[in-house]
N, C-alpha and C positions, 0 to 999 in steps of 0.2 A: 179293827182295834189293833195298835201296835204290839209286837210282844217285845217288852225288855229285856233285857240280861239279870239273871241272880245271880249274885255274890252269896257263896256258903262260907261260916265259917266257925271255928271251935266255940260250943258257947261255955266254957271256963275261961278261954284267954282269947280270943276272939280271931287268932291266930287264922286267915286267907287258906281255906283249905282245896278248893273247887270253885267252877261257875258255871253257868247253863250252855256257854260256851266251848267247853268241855264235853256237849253230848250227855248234859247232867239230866235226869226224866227220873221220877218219883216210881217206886216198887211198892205197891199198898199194901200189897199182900204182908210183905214183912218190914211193912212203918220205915223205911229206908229212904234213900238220896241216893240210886246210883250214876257212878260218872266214868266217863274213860279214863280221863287223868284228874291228877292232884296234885297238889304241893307241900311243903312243909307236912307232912308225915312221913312216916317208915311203915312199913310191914314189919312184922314180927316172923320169926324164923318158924314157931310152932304152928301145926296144925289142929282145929280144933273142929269135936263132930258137932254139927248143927241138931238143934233140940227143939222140943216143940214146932212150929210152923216152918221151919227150913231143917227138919228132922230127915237125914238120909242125903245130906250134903255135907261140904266139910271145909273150913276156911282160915285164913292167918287173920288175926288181928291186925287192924291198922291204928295207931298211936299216932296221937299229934306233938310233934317233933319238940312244941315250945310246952307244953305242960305236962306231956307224958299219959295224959287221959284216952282211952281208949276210945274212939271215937267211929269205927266201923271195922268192916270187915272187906276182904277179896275171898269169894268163894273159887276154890279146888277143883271141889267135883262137886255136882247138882244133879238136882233128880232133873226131868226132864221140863217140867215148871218152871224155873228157874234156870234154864240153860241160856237164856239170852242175856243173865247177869254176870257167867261166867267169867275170871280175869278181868272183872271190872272195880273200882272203888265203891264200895258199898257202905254208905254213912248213915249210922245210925239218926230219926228226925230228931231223937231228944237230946242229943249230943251235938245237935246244930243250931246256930244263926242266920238269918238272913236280911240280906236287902239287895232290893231293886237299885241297879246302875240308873 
């Protein structure tokens, strides 16, 4: 069976965030999308402590650039679970779109 390419992207404005071409792979544990790179967002200069299921990690908000919606996070620091998401884009699934190229 083929694998295609996914295209992620903001679902308020539907704004081209990520693709699976990016090294994009699903984080279940915490309902995520992460990727190595993105486009059209910004990091946020704040850090914020992770709660509940990413409780004792710590990360910037990532915004999407055309609506301003907050659409994932890059974690800082990680317990050791979650060290392989490190300095990565991490988008939130409910704050995304998809389709297959």
């Amino acid at each position: 069976m083929a694998s295609y390419p996914v295209t992620f992207s903001c679902l308020k404005c539907r704004t081209t965030l990520t693709d699976t071409l990016c090294h994009a792979s699903p984080v279940v544990e915490l309902d995520m999308v992460a990727a190595r790179a993105a486009c059209g967002v910004r990091v946020e200069t704040s850090v914020e402590d992770g709660k509940d299921r990413d409780a004792g990690c710590s990360y910037s908000p990532v915004v999407c650039e055309t609506c301003l919606e907050i659409v994932g996070r890059i974690y800082v620091t990680t317990t050791p679970e979650f060290e392989h998401i490190r300095n990565w884009y991490c988008f939130s699934a409910d704050k995304l779109t998809s389709y297959m190229l």
